[in-house]
Structures are given as C-alpha cells and as structure tokens.
C-alpha positions in Angstrom: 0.0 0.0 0.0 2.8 2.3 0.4 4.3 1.8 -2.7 0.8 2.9 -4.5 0.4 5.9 -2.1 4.3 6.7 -3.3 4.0 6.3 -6.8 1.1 8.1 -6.6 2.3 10.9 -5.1 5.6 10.6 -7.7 2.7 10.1 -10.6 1.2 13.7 -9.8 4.2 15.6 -9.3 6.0 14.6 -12.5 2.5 15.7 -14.5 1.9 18.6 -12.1 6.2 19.6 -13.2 4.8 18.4 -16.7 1.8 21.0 -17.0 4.3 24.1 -15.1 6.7 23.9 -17.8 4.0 23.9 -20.6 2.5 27.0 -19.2 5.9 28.5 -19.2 6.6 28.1 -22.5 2.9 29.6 -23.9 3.9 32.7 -22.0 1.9 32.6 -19.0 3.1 34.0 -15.8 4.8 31.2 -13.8 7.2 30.0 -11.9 10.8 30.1 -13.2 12.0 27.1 -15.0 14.0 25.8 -11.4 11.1 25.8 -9.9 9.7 23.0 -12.3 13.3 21.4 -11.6 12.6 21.9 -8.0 9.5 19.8 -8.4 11.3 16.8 -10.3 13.7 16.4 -7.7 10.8 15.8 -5.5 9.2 13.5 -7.6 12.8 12.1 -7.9 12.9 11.0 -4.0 9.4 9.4 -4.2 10.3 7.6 -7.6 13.3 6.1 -5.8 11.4 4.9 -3.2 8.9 3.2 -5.5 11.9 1.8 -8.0 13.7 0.2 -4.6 11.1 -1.3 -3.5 10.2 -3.2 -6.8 13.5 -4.3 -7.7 15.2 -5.0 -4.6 14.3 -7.3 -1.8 16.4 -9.7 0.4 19.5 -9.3 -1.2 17.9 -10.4 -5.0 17.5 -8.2 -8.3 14.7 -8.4 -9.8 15.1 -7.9 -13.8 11.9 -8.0 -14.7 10.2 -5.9 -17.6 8.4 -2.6 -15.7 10.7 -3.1 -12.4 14.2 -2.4 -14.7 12.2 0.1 -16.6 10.9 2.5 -13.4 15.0 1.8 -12.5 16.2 3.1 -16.6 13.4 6.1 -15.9 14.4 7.4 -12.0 18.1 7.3 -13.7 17.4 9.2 -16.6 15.5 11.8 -14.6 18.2 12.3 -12.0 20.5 12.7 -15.0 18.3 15.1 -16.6 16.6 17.1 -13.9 20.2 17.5 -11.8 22.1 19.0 -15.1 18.8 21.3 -16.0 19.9 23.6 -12.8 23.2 24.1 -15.0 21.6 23.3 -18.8 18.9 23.9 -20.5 17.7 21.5 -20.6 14.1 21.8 -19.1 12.2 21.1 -22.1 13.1 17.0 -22.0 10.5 17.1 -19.3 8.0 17.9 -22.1 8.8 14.3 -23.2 10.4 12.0 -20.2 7.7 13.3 -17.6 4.5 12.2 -19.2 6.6 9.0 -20.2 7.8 8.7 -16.8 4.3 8.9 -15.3 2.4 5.9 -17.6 5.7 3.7 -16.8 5.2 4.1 -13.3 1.4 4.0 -13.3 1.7 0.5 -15.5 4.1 -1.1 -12.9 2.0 -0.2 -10.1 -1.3 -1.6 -12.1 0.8 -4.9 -13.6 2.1 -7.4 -11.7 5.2 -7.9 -13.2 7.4 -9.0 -10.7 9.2 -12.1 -10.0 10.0 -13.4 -13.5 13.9 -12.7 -13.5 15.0 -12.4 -10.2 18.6 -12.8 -10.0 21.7 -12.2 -7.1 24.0 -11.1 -9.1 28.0 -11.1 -8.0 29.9 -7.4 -7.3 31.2 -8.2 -11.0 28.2 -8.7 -12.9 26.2 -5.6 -10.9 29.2 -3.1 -12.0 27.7 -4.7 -16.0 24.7 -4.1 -15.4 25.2 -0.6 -13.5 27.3 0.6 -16.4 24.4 -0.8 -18.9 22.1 1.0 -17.4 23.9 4.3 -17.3 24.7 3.8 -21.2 20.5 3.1 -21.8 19.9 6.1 -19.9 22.5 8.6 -21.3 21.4 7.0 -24.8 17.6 7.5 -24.2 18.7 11.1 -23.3 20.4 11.9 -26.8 17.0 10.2 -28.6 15.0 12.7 -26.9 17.6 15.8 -27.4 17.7 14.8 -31.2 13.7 14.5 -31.3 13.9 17.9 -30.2 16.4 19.0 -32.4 14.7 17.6 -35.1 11.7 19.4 -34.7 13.7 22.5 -33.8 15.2 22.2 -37.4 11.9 22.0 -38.9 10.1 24.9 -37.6 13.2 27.4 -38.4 13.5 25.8 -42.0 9.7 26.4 -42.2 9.5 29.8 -40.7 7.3 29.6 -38.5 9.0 28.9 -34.7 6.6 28.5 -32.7 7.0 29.6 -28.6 8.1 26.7 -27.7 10.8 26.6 -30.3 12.0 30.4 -29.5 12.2 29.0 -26.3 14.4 26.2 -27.1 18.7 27.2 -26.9 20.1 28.0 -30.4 20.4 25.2 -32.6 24.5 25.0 -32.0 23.9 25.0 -28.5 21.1 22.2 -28.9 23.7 20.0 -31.1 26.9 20.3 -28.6 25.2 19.1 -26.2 23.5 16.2 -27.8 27.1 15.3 -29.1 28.4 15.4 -25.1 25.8 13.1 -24.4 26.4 10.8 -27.1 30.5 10.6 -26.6 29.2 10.2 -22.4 26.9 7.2 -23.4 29.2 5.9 -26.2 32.3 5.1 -23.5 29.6 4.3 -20.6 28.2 1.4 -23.8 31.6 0.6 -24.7 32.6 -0.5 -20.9 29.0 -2.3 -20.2 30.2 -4.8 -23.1 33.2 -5.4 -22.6 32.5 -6.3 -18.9 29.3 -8.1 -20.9 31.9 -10.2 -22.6 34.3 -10.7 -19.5 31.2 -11.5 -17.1 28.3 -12.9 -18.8 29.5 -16.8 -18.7 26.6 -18.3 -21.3 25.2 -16.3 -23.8 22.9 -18.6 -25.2 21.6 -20.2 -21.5 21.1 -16.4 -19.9 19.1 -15.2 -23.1 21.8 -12.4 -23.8 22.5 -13.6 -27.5 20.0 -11.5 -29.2 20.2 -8.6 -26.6 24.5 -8.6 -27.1 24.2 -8.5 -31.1 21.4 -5.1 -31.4 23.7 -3.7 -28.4 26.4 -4.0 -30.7 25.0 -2.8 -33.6 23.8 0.4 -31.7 27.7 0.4 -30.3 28.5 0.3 -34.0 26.1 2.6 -35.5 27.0 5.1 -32.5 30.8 4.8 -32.9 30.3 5.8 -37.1 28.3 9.1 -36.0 31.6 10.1 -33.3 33.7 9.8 -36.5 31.8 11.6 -38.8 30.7 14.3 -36.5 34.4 15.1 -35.9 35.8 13.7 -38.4 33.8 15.2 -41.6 31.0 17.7 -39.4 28.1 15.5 -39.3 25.8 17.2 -38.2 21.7 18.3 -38.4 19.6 15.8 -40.3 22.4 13.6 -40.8 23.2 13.3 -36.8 19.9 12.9 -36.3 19.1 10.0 -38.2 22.0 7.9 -37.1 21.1 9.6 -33.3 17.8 7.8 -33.8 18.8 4.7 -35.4 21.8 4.0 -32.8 18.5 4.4 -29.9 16.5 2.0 -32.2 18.8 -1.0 -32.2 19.4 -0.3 -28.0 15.7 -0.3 -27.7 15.5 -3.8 -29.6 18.7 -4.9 -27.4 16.7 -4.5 -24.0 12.9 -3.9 -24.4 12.5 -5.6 -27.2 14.3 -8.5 -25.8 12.6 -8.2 -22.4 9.4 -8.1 -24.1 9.4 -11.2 -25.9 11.3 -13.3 -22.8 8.8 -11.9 -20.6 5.1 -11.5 -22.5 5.0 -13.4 -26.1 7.0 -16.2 -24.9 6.1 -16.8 -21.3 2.2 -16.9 -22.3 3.7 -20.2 -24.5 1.5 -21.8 -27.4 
C-alpha cells in the first residue's frame, strides 16, 4: 500500500512539473523554469522509493520488464533534472515526464514482478550498473535529437513556434547532444566489454540477441563520433544515425525483455 500511495504521489508531481513547464513556454506567468526542476527532484525522492522497493528485496534483483524500466526512468531523470539547474535542458520534461508517469502508473497496475530475479556477483552488478547508465544517457540523446529535429523543422519552415523560441540556439542544442552521445558511447563501450568478460553463457542467460542489437547500436553510435568530428556531421544527418543507434538499443533490451517476458512466457 505504500508503494501505491508513493507512486502516486511521484505520478502527480511529474505531470503537475509536466503541465508548469508547458505553461511557461505559452507565456503565462509562472514560476521560473527551477522551480519546475525543484518539483522533479521531489518527484525524484518518491520515484526512488517506488523503484527500490520493486526491484530490490532480500539481497535479490529483480530484472523483470516494468521493475528495470521504473529503475532506466528514475536514472534518466536524476540525470536530466540534476544538469537542468546548470543546462537547458528543461524542455526534455516535455517528453520523459509524461513517459515517466504511464511507466510508473503500468508497474503499479501490472504485476510484473518475479519473473527474473537474479543475485548477481559485485562483478556482474558493475555490468549491469554501467548498462544501465549507457541506456539512460542514450535514451537522453534520442530525446535531445527529437527535439532537435523538430527545432530544425520549424526554423527551416519559418514559422518557430513559442516553444521553439524558447528552445537554446540550434548550436547549442547539437553540442550538447554530441556530449551526451560521446558520455553514453564510453559508458556502452565499458557495459560490453564487462558483458563479454562477465556474462559466462550467452545462449543459456538469453543475452545472444540482446548482445548482437547492443552491438550494432555500439557500432552505429561509434560511425556518428567519427563523422561528427571527423567530416562535421551534423543536423539531419546526426539525427538520423542519433535515432537509429537508440532503435537498435531499444531492440537490445525492451524488445528482448518483451518477448522473454510476455509473447514467450504466455507459450502456445
């Protein structure tokens, strides 16, 4: 029961930080943009209270679909509502806080725990601490370019709208999408190769398929660094690959988790 009442109360703040910063940006007097940081940090400590209690419990993990994803979410946000005091970065929440809210209000509704509890050694938890850094970071630059894509298209159209004046200048926007990248890119780079060290059976722990998109991300990721400094990639270009390095993690883990865990666990 306290979960609920905590992920209720984490529920309402996100969308209550959610509906402050869209008012901000159609002009109306408001609160400044820290204050809507203010409110995530909040909704932070009541997230992590809700993500400990579903995927830790007498010294077991539990790896379970919604449990890992409330953990991917709470990291993201402290990532991105801690470094919105210093960048701007505010207008993510336009995107992760409604997000985070429905991932929280499905694993409060869903039942989902239980189906890959594990106790993993000091070893394997530095893996899977450093994979879920990389997913975070990652799911960070997705959203950045999704802005910066749309950024793009208003000014090539003419017609910014507020929330696109409100938005930092489109260099500005692409530096730090590129710091975020490099960030995730090493964080990714570490996760498998303490994969490969770690991970004893590929095949037996279900990894096989998960290991081959994460490396085809790690590949796809590594070709963007290189052109971006290389030969200037940048704009549409950075975008797509942006997007398409995200796609191939997305099929790595939820993709993965999806199948272990809903089409082939309800069996013929």
């Amino acid at each position: 029961m306290l979960v609920i009442t905590v992920g209720i109360i984490a529920i309402a703040l996100y969308l209550a930080a959610f509906a402050l910063r869209v008012l901000q940006l159609r002009g109306r007097p408001g609160a400044a943009p820290t204050t809507t940081s203010s409110i995530g940090l909040v909704a932070l400590l009541a997230h992590a209270v809700v993500s400990a209690q579903q995927t830790f419990s007498q010294g077991a993990v539990d790896f379970s679909l919604l449990p890992v994803s409330v953990a991917i979410f709470w990291v993201i946000n402290v990532i991105v509502v801690v470094s919105s005091f210093r960048k701007p970065l505010h207008n993510l929440f336009l995107l992760l806080f409604p997000a985070t809210a429905l991932i929280l209000a499905l694993s409060l509704g869903i039942n989902d725990r239980g189906h890959f509890v594990l106790h993993p050694s000091p070893a394997l938890s530095v893996h899977i601490l450093l994979s879920l850094l990389a997913y975070s970071l990652m799911t960070i630059a997705a959203l950045q370019a999704l802005l910066l894509a749309y950024q793009n298209r208003q000014l090539h159209q003419h017609r910014p709208t507020g929330a696109v004046l409100a938005l930092p200048p489109l260099q500005t926007m692409e530096t730090l999408l590129f710091e975020v990248i490099a960030v995730g890119f090493a964080l990714l780079t570490l996760a498998l190769a303490t994969g490969f060290v770690f991970v004893d059976n590929f095949v037996a722990q279900h990894v096989a398929h998960k290991t081959v998109f994460s490396l085809i991300a790690w590949l796809l990721y590594g070709t963007l660094l290189v052109g971006h400094f290389r030969l200037g990639w940048r704009g549409k270009v950075a975008i797509a690959w942006t997007l398409g390095g995200f796609s191939a993690l997305m099929l790595a883990y939820w993709g993965t988790k999806f199948v272990l865990e809903v089409i082939l666990a309800r069996g013929p």
